[in-house]
Backbone bond lengths (Angstrom), bond angles and torsions (degrees), N, CA, C in turn:
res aa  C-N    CA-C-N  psi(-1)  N-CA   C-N-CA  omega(-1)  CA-C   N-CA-C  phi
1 X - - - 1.454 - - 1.515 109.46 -
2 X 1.576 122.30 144.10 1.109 114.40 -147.95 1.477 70.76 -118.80
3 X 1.950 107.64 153.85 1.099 125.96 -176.41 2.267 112.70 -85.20
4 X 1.220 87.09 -17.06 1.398 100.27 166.79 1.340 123.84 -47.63
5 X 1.456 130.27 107.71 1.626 109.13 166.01 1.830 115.79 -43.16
6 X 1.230 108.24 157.88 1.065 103.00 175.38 1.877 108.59 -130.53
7 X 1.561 115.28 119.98 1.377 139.85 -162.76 1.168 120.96 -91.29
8 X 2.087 117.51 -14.85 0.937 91.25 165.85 1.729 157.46 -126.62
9 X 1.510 79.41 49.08 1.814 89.52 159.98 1.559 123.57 -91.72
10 X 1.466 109.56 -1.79 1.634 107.98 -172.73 1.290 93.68 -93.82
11 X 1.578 135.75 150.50 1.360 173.67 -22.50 1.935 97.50 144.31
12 X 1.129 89.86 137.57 1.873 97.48 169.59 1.678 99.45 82.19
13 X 1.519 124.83 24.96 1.166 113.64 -169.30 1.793 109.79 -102.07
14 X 1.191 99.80 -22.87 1.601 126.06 167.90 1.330 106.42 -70.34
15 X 1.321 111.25 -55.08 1.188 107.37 -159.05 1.531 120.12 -82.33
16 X 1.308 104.53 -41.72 1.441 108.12 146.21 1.458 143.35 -9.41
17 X 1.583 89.89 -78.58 1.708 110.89 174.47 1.533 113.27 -54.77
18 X 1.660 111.39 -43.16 1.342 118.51 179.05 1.576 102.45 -64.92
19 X 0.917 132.31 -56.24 1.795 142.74 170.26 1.260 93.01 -31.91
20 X 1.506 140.36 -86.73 1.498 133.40 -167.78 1.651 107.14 -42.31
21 X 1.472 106.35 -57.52 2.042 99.94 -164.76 1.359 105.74 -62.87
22 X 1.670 123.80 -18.16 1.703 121.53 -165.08 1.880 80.00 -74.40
23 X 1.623 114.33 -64.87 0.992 113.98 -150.00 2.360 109.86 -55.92
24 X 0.766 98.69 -26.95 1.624 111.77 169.80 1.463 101.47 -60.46
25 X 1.085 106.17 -74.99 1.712 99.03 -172.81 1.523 106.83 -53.54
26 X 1.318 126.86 -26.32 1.558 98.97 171.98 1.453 139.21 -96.54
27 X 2.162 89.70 -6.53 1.189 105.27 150.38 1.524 125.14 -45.43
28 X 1.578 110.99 -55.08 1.314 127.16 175.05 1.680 120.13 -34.30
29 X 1.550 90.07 -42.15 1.748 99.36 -157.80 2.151 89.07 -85.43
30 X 1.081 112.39 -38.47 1.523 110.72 -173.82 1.615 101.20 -70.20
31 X 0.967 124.70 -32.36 1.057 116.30 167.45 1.706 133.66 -69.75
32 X 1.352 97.38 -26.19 1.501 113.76 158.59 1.257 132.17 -52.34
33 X 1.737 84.66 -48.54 1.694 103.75 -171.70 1.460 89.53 -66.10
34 X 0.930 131.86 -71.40 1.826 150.06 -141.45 1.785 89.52 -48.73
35 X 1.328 122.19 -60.19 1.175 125.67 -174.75 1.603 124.45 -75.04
36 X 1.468 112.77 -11.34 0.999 96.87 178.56 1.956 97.95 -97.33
37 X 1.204 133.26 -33.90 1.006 132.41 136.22 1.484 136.51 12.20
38 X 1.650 99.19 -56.04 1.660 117.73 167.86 1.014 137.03 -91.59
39 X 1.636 109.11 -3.34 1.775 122.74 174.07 1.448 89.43 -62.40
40 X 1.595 95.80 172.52 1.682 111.29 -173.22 1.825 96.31 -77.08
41 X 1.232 111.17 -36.27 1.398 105.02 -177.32 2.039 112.72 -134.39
42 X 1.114 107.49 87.59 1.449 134.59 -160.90 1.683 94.35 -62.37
43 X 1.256 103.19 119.93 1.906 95.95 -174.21 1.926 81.58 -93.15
44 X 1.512 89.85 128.25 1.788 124.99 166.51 1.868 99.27 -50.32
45 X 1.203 123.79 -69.87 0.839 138.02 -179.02 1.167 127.45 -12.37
46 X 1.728 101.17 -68.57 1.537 137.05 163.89 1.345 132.37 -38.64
47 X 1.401 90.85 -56.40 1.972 133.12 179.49 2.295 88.92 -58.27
48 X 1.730 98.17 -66.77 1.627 95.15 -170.34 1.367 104.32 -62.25
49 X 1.126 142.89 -24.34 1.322 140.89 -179.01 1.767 117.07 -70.79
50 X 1.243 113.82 -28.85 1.584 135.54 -165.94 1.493 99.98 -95.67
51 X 1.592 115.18 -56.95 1.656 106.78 152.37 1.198 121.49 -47.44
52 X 0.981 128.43 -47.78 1.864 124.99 -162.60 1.366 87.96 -76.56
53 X 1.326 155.29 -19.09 1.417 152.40 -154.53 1.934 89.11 -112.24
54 X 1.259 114.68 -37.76 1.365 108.92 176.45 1.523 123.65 -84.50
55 X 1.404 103.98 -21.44 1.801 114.66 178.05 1.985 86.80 -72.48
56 X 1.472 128.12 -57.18 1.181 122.32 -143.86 1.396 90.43 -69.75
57 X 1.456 148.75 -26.76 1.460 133.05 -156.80 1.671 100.28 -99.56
58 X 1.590 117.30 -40.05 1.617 110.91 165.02 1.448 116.95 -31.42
59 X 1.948 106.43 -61.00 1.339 113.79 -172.45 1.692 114.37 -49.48
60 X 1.658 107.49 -40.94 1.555 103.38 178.24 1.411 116.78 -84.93
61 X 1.331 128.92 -21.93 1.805 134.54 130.58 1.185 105.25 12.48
62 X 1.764 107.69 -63.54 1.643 123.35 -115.69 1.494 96.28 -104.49
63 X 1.170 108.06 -28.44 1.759 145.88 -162.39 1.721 93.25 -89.90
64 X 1.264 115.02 -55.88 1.461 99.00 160.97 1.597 144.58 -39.21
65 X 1.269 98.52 -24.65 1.408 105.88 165.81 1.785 130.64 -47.83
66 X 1.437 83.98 -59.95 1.728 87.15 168.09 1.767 126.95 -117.36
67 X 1.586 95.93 24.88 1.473 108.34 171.66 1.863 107.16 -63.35
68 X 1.055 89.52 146.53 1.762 97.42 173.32 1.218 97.08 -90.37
69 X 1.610 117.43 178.38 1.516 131.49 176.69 1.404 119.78 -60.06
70 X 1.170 103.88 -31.97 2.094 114.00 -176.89 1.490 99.63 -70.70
71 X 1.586 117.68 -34.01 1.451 116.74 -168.00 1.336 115.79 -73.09
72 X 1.662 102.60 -43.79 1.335 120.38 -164.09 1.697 108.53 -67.81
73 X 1.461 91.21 -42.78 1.449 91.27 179.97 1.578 116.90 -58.93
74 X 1.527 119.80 -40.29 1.154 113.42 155.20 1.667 143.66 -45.98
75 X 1.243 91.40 -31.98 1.680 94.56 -176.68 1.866 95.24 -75.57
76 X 1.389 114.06 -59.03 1.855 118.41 164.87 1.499 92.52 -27.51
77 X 1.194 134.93 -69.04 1.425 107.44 -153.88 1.141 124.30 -51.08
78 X 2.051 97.20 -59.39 1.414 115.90 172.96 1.785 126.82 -41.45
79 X 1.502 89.92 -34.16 1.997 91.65 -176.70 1.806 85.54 -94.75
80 X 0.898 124.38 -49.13 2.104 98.79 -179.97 1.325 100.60 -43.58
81 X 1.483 140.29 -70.09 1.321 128.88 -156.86 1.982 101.72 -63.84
82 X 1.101 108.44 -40.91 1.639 109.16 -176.10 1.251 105.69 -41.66
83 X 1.505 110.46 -76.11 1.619 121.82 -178.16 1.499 116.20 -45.80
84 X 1.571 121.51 -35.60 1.434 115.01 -175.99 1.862 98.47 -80.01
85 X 1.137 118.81 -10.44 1.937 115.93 178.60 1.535 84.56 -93.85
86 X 1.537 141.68 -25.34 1.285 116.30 -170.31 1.388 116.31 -78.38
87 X 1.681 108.61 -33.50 1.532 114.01 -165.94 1.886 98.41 -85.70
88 X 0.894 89.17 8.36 2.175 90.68 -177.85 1.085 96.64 -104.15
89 X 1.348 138.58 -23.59 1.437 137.35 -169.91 1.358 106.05 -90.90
């Protein structure tokens, strides 16, 4: 018997994890925005593309609320693989 509590039968553990990777990727994208923002000449383009990438991960944020565990774990997947293609790019 391992002296470790053990966490995972309690609730919010999906949803959680998915909550941290959503919130990274939009860290990612505000941070994008912010800098591209401060070049001498900020391409518009870029900026609407980095919002629309930051409106779409809030909305699934938001969706976390009453996602079940099967969902949540999905959206975690989708934003782990997102964020690891964002920070390579």
């Amino acid at each position: 018997m391992s002296d470790s509590p053990d966490f995972s039968g309690l609730d919010g553990g999906e949803e959680q994890a998915a909550a941290d990777i959503v919130r990274d990727v939009v860290t990612w994208y505000s941070t994008q925005i912010a800098a591209e923002r401060r070049t001498p000449v900020p391409d518009e383009a870029r900026i609407e593309e980095l919002t629309a990438g930051r409106q779409t991960a809030l909305a699934d944020q938001a969706q976390l609320a009453t996602a079940d565990p099967e969902e949540a774990e999905r959206i975690a997947t989708v934003y782990a693989a997102r964020l690891k293609e964002l920070k390579g790019s």
